[in-house]
C-alpha positions in Angstrom: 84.7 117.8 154.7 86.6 121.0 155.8 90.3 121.4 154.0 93.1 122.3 155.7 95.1 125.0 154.6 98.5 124.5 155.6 97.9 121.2 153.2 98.3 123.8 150.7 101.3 125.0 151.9 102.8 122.5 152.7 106.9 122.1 151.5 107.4 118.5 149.2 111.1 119.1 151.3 111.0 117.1 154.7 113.7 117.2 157.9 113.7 113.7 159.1 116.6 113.8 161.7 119.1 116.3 162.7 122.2 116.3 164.7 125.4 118.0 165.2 128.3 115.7 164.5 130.7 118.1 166.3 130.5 120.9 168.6 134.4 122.1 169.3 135.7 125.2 171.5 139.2 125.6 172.0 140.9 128.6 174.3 144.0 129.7 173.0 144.4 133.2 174.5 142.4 136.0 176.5 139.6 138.0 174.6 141.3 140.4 172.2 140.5 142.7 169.1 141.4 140.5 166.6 138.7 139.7 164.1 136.9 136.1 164.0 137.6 134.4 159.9 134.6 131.8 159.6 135.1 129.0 156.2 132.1 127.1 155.6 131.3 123.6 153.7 128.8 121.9 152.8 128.9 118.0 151.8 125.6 116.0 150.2 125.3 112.5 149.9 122.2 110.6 149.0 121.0 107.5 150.9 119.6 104.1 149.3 116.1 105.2 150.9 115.4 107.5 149.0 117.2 110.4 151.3 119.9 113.1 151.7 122.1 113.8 153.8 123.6 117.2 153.9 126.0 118.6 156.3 127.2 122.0 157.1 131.1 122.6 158.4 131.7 125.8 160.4 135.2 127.0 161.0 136.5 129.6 162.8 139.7 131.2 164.1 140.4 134.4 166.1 143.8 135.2 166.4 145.5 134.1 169.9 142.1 133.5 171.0 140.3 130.3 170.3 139.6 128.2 167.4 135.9 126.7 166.8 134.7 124.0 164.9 130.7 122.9 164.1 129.5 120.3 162.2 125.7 119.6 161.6 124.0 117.1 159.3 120.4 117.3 158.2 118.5 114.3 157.2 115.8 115.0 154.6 113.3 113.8 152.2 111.6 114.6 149.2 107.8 113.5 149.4 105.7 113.0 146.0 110.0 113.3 144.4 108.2 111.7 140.8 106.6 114.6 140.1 109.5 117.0 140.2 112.4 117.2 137.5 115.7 116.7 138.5 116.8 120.6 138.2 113.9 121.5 141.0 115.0 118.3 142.9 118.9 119.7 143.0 117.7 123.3 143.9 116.0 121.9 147.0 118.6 119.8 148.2 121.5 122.3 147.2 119.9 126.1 148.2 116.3 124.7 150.8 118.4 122.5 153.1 120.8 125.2 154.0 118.7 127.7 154.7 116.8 125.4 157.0 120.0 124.6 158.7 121.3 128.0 159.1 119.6 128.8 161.9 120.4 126.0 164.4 124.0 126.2 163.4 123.8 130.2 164.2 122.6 129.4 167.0 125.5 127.1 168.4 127.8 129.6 167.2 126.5 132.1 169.4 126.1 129.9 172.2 129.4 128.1 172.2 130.9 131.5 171.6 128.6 133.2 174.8 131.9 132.0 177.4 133.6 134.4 179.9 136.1 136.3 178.8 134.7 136.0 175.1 132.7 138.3 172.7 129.7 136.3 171.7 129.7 135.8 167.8 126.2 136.3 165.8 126.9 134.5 162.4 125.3 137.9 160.2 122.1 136.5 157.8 123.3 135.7 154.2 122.0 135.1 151.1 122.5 131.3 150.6 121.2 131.0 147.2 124.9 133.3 146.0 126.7 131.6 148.1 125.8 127.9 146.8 126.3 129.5 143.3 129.4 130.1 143.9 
């Protein structure tokens, strides 16, 4: 019998379901110079089956020209979770889940901010492990 490799590879961390619980765009004023501040949360929770839910707030305002909002919650699961202690568990949940994340709410950002009369917004990479420290 032939063993598959990416069996070996495989993460214990699991995406169920994702969705984004609110995609928000409003126009204030015509595209100026004024620089984009971004604050970002994140919320866990734990469900009775055994799975997490962990969501990611994006806010942003530029100055006389729009205000955004993104919300996105990840679903996820632990497989094999009695074999890990509790510290590896958090570090999965905490640190993994963002970083999965990341990229499909960068992506919204830049589309929802890809509108006429707008300078599309690339949300720069960042080191999620310092920030979750913090």
């Amino acid at each position: 019998m032939r063993e598959n490799v990416m069996d070996n590879y495989s993460s214990v961390l699991k995406l169920e379901n994702m969705v984004f619980d609110k995609i928000e765009f409003n126009r204030i004023g015509f595209k100026n110079e004024n620089e984009i501040k971004f604050s970002l949360k994140m919320q866990i929770g734990s469900g009775e089956d055994g799975t997490y839910r962990v969501t990611l707030i994006l806010n942003g305002i530029k100055q006389d020209e729009y205000t955004i909002s993104i919300s996105l919650t990840g679903i996820f699961s632990i497989k094999n979770d009695e074999d890990l202690d509790d510290k590896l568990i958090e570090n999965l949940i905490k640190k993994n889940t963002v970083a999965i994340l990341m990229p499909y709410l960068r992506s919204e950002l830049t589309l929802l901010t890809a509108q006429p009369e707008t300078d599309s917004v690339v949300l720069p990479p960042f080191n999620v492990t310092k920030m979750i420290d913090k």
